[in-house]
C-alpha positions in Angstrom: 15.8 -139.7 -70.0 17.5 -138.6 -72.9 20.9 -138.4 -73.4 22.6 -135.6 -75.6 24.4 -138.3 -77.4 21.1 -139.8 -78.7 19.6 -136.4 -79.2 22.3 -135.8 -82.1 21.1 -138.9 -84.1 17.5 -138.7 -83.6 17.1 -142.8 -82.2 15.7 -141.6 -78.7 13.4 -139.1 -80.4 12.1 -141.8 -82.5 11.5 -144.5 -80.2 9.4 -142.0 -77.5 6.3 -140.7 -78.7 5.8 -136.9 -77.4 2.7 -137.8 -75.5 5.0 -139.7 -73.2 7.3 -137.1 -72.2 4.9 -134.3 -71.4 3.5 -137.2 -68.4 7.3 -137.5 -67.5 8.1 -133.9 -67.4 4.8 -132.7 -65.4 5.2 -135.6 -62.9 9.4 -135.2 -62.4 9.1 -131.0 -62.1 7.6 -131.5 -58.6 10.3 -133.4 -57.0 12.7 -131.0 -58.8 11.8 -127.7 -57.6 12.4 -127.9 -53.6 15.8 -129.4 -55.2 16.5 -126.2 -57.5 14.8 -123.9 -54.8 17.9 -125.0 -51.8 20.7 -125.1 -54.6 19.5 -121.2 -55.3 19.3 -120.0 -51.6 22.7 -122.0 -51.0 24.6 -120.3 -53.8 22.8 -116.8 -52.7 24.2 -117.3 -49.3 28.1 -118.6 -50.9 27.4 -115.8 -53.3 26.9 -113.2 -50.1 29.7 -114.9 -47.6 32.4 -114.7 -50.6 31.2 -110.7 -51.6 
């Protein structure tokens, strides 16, 4: 993955070529989503306990 320390020089940029990360991106949003989906219901339910 890339860092935002090697974003500022350009080096990881260089050294992956774009048609890489579009694969990496497609096949790592999957596994994200259910991940994002129980961290948003979670902090709607904090949000609704602490209002």
């Amino acid at each position: 993955m890339v860092t935002t320390g090697a974003s500022r020089d350009g080096s990881e940029e260089a050294r992956v070529p774009k048609s890489d990360v579009l694969p990496m991106l497609a096949l790592s949003t999957p596994s994200i989503q259910p991940i994002v989906t129980a961290l948003r219901s979670q902090l709607e339910t904090d949000w609704k306990a602490i209002c």
